[in-house]
NULODREN-827256 format. One line per field, with one value per residue (C-alpha): residue number from 0; y, x, z. Coordinates in Angstrom, 1 decimal. Last residue first. Example, Ala and Ser with C-alpha at 12.3 -4.5 7.8 and 13.67 -1.06 7.14 Angstrom:
BEGIN
nuba (1|0)
c2 (-1.1|-4.5)
c1 (13.7|12.3)
c3 (7.1|7.8)
***
This chain:
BEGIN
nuba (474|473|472|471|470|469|468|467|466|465|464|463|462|461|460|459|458|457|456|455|454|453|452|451|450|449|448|447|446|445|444|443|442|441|440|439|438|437|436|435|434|433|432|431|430|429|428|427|426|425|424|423|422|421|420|419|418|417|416|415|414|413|412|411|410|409|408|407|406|405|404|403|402|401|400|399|398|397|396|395|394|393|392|391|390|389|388|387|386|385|384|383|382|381|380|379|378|377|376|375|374|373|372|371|370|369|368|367|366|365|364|363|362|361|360|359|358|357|356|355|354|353|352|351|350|349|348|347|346|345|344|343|342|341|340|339|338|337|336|335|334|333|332|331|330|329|328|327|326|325|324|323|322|321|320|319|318|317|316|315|314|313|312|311|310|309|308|307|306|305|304|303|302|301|300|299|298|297|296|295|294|293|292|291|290|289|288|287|286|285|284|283|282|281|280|279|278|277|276|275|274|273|272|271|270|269|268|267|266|265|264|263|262|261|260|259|258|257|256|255|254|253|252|251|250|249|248|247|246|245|244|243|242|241|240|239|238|237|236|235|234|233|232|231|230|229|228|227|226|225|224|223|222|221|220|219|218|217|216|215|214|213|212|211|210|209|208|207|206|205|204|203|202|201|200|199|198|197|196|195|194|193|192|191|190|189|188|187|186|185|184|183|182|181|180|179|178|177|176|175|174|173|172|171|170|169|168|167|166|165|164|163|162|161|160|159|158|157|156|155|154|153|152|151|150|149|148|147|146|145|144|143|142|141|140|139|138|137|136|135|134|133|132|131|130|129|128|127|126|125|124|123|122|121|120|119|118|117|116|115|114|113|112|111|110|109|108|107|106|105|104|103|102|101|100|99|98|97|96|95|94|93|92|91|90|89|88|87|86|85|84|83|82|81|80|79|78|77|76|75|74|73|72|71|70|69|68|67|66|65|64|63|62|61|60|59|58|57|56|55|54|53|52|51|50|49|48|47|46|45|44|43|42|41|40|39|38|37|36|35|34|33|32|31|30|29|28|27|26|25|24|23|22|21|20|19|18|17|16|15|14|13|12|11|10|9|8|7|6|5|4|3|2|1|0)
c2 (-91.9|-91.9|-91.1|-92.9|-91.3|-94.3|-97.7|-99.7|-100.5|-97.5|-95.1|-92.6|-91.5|-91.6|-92.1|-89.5|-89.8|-89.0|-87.2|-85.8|-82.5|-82.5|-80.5|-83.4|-86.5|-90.4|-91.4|-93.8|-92.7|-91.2|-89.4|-91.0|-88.1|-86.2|-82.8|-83.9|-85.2|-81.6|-80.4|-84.0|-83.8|-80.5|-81.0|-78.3|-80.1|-83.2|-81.2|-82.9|-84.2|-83.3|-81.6|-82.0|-79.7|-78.4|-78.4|-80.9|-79.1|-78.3|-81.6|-83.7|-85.4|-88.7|-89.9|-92.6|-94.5|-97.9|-98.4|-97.7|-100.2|-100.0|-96.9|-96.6|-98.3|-97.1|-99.7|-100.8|-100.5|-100.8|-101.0|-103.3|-101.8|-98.3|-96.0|-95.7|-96.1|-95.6|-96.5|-95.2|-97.3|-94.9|-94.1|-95.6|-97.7|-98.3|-101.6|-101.9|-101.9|-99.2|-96.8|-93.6|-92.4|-88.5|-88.7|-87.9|-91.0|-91.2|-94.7|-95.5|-99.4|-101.8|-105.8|-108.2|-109.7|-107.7|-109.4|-112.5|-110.8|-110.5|-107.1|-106.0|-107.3|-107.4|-103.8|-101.9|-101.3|-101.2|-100.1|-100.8|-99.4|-100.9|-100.2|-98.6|-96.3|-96.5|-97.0|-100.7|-101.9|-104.0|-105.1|-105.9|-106.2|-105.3|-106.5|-109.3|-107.3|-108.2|-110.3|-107.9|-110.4|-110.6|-108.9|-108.9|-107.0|-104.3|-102.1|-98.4|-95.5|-92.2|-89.4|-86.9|-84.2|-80.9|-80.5|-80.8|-76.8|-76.2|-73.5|-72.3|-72.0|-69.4|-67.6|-66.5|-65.4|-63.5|-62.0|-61.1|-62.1|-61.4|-64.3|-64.9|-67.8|-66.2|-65.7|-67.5|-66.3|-62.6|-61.9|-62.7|-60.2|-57.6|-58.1|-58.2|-55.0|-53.6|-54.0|-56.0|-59.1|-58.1|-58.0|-61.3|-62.8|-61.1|-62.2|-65.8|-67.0|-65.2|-66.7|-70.4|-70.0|-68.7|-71.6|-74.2|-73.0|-72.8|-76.2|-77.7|-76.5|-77.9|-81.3|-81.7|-81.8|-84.4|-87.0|-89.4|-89.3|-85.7|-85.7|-87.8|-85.8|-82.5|-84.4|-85.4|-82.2|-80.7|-77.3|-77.2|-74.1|-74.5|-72.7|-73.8|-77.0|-77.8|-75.8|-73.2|-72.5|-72.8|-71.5|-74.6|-72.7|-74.8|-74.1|-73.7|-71.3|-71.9|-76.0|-76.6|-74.5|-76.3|-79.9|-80.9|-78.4|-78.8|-81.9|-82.6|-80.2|-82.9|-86.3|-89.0|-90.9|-89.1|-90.0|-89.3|-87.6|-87.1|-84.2|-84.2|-80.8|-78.7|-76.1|-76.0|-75.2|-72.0|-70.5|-70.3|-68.7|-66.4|-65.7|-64.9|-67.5|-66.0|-68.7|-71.5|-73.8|-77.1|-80.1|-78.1|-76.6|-80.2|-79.7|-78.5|-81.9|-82.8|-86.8|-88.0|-86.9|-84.0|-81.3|-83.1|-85.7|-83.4|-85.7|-86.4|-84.5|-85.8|-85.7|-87.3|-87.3|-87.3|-89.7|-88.5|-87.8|-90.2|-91.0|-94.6|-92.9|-90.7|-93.8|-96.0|-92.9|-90.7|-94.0|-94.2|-90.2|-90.3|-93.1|-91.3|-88.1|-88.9|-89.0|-84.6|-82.9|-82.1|-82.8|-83.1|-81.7|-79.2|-78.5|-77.2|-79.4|-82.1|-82.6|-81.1|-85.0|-86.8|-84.2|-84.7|-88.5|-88.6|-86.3|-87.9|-91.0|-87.9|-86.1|-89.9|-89.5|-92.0|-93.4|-94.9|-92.1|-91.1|-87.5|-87.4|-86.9|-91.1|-93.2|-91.2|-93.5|-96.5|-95.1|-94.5|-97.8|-99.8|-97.3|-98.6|-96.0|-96.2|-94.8|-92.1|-91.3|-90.1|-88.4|-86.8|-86.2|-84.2|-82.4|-80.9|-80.1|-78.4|-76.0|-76.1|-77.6|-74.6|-70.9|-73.5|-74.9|-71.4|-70.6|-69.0|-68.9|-68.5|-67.4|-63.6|-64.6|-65.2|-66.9|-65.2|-66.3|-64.1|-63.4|-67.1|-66.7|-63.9|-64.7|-67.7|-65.5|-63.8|-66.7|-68.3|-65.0|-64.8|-68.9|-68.4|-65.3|-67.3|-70.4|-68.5|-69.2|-72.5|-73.8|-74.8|-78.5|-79.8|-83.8|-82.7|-81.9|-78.8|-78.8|-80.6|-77.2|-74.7|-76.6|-73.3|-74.6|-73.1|-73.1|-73.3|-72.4|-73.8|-72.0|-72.8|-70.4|-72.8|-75.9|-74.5|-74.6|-78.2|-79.4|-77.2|-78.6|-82.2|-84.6|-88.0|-89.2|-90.9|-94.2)
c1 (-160.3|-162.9|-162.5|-164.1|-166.8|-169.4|-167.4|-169.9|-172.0|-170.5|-173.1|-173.8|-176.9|-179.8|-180.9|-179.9|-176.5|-175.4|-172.5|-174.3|-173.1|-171.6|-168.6|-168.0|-170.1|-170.9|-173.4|-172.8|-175.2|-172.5|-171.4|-168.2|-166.0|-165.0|-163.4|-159.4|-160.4|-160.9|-157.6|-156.0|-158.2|-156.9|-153.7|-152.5|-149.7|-151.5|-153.6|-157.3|-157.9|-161.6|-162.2|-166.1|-168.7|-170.7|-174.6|-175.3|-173.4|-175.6|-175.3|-172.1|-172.5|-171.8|-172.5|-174.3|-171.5|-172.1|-176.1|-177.4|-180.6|-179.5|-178.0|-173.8|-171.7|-168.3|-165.3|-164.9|-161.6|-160.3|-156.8|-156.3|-154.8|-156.1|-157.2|-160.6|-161.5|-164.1|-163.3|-163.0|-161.9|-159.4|-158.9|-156.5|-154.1|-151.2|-149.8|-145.6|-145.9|-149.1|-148.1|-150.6|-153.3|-154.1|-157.3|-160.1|-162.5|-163.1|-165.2|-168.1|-168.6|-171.0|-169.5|-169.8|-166.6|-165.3|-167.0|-165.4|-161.9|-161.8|-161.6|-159.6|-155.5|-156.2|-157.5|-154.8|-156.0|-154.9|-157.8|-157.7|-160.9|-163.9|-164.2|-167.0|-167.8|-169.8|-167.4|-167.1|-164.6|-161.3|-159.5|-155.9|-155.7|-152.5|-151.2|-149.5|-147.9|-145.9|-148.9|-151.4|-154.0|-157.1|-161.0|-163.3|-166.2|-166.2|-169.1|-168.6|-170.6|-169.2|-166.9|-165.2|-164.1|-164.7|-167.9|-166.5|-165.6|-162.4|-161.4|-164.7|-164.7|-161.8|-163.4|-166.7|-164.4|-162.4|-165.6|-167.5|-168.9|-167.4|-168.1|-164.4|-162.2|-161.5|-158.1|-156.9|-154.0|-154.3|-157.9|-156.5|-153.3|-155.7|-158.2|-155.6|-153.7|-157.6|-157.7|-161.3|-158.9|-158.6|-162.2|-162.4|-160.2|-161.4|-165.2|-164.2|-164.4|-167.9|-168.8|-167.8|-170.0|-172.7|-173.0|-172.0|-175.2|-177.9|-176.1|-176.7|-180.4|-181.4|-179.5|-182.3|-180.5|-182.1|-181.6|-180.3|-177.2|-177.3|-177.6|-174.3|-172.4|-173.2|-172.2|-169.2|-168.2|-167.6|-169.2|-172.4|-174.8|-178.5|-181.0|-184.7|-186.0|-188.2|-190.9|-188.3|-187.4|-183.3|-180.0|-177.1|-174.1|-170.7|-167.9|-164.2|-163.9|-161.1|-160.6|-164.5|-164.9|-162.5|-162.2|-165.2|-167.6|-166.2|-166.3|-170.1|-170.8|-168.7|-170.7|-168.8|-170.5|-172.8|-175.9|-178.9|-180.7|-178.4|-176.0|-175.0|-174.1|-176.8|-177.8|-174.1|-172.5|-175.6|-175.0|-171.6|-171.4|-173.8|-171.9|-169.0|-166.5|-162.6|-161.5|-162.9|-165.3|-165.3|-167.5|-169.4|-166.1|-164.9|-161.2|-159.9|-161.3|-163.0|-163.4|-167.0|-169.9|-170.5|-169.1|-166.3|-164.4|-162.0|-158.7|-156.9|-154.0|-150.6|-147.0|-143.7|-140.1|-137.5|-135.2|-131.3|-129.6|-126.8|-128.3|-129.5|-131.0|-133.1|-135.1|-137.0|-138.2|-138.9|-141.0|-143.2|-144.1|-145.1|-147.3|-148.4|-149.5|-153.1|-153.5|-152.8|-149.4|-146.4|-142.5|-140.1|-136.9|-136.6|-133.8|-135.3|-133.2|-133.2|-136.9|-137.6|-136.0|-139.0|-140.9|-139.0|-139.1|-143.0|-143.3|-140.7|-143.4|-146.3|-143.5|-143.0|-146.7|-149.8|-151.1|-154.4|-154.7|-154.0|-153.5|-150.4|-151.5|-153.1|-151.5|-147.8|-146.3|-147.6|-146.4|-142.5|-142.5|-143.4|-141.4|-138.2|-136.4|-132.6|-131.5|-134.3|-132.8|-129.4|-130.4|-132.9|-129.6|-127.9|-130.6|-130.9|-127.2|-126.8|-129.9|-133.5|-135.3|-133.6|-135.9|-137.9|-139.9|-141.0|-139.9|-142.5|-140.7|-143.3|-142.1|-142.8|-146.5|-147.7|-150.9|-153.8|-156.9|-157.8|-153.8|-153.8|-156.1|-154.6|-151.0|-152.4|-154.1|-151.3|-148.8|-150.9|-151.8|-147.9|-147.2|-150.0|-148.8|-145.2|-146.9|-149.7|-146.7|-145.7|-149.3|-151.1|-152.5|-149.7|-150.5|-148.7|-145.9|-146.7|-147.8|-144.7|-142.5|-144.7|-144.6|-145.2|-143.2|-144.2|-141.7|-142.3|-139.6|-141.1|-141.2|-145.1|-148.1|-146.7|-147.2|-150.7|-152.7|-151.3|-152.6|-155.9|-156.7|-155.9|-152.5|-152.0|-148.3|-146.6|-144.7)
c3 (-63.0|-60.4|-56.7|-53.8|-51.4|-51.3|-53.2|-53.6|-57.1|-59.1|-60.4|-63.8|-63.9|-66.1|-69.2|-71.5|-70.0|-66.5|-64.8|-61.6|-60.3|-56.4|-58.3|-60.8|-59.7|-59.8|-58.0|-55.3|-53.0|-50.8|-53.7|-56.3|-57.2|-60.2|-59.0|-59.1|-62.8|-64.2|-63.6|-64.9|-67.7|-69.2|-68.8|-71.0|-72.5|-73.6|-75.4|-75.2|-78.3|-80.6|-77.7|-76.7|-77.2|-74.8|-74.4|-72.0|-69.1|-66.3|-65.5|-66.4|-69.4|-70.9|-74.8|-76.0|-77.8|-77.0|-75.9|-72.6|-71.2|-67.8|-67.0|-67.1|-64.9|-63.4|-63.2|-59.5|-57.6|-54.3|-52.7|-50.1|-48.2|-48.4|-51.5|-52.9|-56.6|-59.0|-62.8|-66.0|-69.1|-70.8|-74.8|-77.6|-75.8|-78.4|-77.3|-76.7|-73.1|-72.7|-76.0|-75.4|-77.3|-77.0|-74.5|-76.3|-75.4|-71.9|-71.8|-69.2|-69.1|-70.5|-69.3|-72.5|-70.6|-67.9|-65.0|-66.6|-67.3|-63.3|-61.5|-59.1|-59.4|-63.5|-63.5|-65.4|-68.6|-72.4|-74.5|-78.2|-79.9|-81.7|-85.5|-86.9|-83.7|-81.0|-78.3|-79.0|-76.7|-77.5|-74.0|-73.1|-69.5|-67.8|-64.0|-65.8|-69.0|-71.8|-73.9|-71.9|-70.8|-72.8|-72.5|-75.9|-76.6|-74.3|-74.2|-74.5|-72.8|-73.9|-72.2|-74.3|-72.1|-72.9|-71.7|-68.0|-68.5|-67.8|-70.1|-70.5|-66.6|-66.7|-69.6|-68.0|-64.8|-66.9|-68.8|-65.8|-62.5|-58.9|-56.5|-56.1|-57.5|-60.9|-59.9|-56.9|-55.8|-57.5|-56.2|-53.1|-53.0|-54.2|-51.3|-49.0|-50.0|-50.2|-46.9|-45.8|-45.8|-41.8|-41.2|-42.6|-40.2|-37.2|-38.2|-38.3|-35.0|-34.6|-37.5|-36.3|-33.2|-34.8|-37.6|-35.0|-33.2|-36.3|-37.6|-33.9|-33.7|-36.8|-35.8|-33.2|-29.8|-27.4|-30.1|-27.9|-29.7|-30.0|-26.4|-25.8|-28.6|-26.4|-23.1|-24.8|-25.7|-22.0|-20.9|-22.6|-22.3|-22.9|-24.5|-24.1|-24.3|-27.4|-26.3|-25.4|-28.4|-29.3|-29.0|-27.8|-26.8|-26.4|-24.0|-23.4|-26.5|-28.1|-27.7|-27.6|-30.7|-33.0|-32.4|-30.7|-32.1|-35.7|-35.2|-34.7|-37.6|-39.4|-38.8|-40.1|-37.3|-34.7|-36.2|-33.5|-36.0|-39.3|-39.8|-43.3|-44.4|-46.7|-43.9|-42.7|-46.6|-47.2|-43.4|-43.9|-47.1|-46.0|-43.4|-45.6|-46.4|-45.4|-43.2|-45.7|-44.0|-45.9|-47.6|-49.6|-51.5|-52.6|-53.9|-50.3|-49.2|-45.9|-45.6|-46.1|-44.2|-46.9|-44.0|-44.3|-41.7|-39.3|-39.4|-36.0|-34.6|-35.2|-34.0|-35.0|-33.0|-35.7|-36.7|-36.9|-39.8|-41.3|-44.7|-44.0|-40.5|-42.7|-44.7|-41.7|-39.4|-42.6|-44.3|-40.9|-40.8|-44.6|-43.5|-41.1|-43.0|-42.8|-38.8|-39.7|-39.2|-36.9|-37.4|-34.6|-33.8|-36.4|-38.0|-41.5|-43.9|-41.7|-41.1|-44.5|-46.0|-45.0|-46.9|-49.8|-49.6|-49.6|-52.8|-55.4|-55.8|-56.6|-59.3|-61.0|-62.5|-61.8|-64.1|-62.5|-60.1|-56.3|-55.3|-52.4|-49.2|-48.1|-50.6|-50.4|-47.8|-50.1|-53.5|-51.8|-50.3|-52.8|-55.2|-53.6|-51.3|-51.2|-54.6|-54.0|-50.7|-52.5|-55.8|-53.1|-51.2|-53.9|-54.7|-51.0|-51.0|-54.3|-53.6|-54.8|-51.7|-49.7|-50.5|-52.5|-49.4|-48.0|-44.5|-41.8|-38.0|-35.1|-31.6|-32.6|-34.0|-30.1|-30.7|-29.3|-31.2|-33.8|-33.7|-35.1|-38.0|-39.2|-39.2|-41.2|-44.0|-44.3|-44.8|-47.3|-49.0|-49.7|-50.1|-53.0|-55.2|-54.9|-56.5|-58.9|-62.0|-61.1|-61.6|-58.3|-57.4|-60.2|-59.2|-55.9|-57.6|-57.8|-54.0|-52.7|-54.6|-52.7|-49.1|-47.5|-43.6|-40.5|-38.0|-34.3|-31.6|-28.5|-25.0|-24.6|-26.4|-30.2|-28.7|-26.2|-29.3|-30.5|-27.1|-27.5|-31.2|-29.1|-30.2|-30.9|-30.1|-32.3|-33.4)
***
């Protein structure tokens, strides 16, 4: 279906005789589970497309053979509606959910903007020209459904290319949402320094292992060669020149991983400094600060106010117990259960867990609850809050709802440290979606533990786990 492609391979693309355009998806990332809010969109694509033009002349791309185009400047016209109307009567939502699993943000509900997302970017191929498309292992999917759907409109299949994923610094896969699993372009040293000292890089482990990848993938590729700095006693510096014979001593544990952080973290600096020299402009700087407000390390009221506003405090988590587990009347793939969240009366949940989890494990089971959602009709039953649950995406799917500590009663509420002290909403405004923000950062660790910005949701007795799924996402 397509060819795999080498950093150095996908270098020497856009060096050869090839007319490369760089799309700014801005319309796939709102509806993207709304990753960026209409409003920071056109400040984004702008320090986007500097920030790029950066990185390459670091390295000696040619910008003149590069074309930037920003998804709205055609995704909004007569034609391209027209023949969404047109690929959406073709493309069942099988197809559209499973070419999405892998890019598009996965969650219980999900909305009709993630199905649209797949089809879009099948049709950019046309819309843009280009004779094939590039992009990471995790776009394949999206790849398969283009090469199946745009012949039925009478455009011509693409040729399809893709360079591996780089796992995360964390050990699991890299995500923009999870700042310790990442280098930005424009982290400091000290930013640097602070992310490599706490990746995962085991003795001898050279699985999942990040700083491992970014010597293989990124400084191998630029740099032809690899610098290993060390004491003498514990063998003195030594210059690689292919990256197997640095995974080969790692292996062996002829490199201690101190030494490979300490290296990768000069390498990648020296990389870097042209880039951050360049955002030293105060044109830069400005352009930035208005992408990401509140993102730097400044401190001050606006910043203060930003994380009020999505503080995890908000969020009305307790531990519940269900009482009593049925099938949805109108519903197969819908449980019906009550739980007692701690209240008088125990509350109508409507749940979607029939395909991975049995009404027996159910029954009497003591789950984590989210409380202050606004209830919503679930086929003709009012669900009045959300059983949360750990999940990771494939085939087949995976789901586990999250335990609470042994001994927890119903109602005990759930915090995420650092945070005991905040009030809940008494409902969270629909409008303001304030628990989809939040929910991007709520993950499952590699010890299971369940987590909001690598911070432990617990109660009053301990953490909050999941029994096996390492890395997954909760909603």
């Amino acid at each position: 279906m397509a060819d795999q492609l080498s950093p150095d391979e996908k270098f020497h693309l856009i060096t050869r005789n090839l007319q490369v355009t760089i799309l700014f998806a801005d319309l796939h990332a709102y509806l993207d589970n709304m990753k960026a809010p209409w409003e920071l969109l056109e400040l984004r694509v702008k320090y986007y497309e500097q920030v790029i033009k950066a990185m390459l002349e670091s390295i000696g791309v040619p910008l003149e053979k590069l074309k930037f185009i920003k998804g709205t400047d055609y995704q909004l016209s007569r034609e391209y509606t027209l023949d969404v109307y047109r690929l959406s009567s073709m493309v069942t939502e099988h197809d559209a959910k499973k070419a999405g699993a892998e890019v598009v943000k996965q969650v219980e509900h999900p909305l009709l903007s993630g199905l649209l997302y797949p089809g879009l970017q099948a049709l950019d191929e046309e819309y843009l020209k280009v004779d094939a498309q590039f992009g990471g292992v995790d776009q394949r999917k999206i790849f398969t459904l283009a090469e199946k759907y745009l012949p039925s409109l009478g455009y011509a299949k693409r040729v399809h290319l893709m360079n591996p994923m780089v796992p995360g610094l964390t050990g699991a896969k890299m995500s923009s949402s999870e700042e310790e699993s990442k280098i930005d372009l424009l982290d400091s040293k000290e930013d640097v320094k602070k992310k490599l000292k706490k990746a995962f890089c085991e003795p001898g482990n050279i699985q999942n292992n990040g700083v491992l990848s970014f010597v293989k993938y990124v400084v191998f590729p630029l740099r032809g060669e690899f610098s290993i700095k060390r004491d003498p006693k514990w063998g003195g510096d030594k210059v690689y020149t292919a990256f197997e014979e640095v995974e080969k001593d790692f292996a062996e544990e002829l490199i201690h991983p101190g030494d490979l952080k300490a290296s990768v973290e000069t390498a990648l600096n020296e990389l870097l400094e042209p880039i951050r020299k360049k955002f030293e402009s105060p044109e830069l700087r400005k352009l930035t600060n208005s992408a990401y407000p509140g993102a730097s390390k400044t401190t001050g009221n606006c910043l203060h106010a930003e994380n009020d506003e999505l503080a995890p405090s908000r969020l009305d988590i307790r531990v519940g117990k269900i009482i009593s587990v049925d099938k949805h009347p109108d519903a197969d793939s819908l449980y019906l259960e009550k739980i007692d969240v701690g209240e008088p009366e125990p509350r109508t949940v409507v749940s979607g867990l029939v395909a991975y989890v049995s009404q027996e494990d159910l029954q009497d089971r003591t789950v984590l609850v989210l409380c202050n959602l606004k209830p919503q009709k679930m086929r003709g039953i009012e669900s009045q809050a959300m059983l949360l649950c750990a999940s990771i995406e494939g085939e087949p799917r995976r789901v586990e709802p999250l335990d609470a500590p042994e001994g927890s009663s119903p109602g005990e509420r759930v915090f995420v440290e650092g945070y005991e002290t905040g009030k809940p909403d008494e409902k969270l405004n629909p409008k303001k979606k304030v628990w989809e923000k939040l929910q991007v950062d709520l993950k499952i660790s590699d010890e299971c533990v369940a987590q909001w910005k690598d911070k432990q949701l617990m109660t009053k007795l301990g953490q909050i786990t999941c029994k096996t799924l390492k890395g997954g996402n909760i909603s």
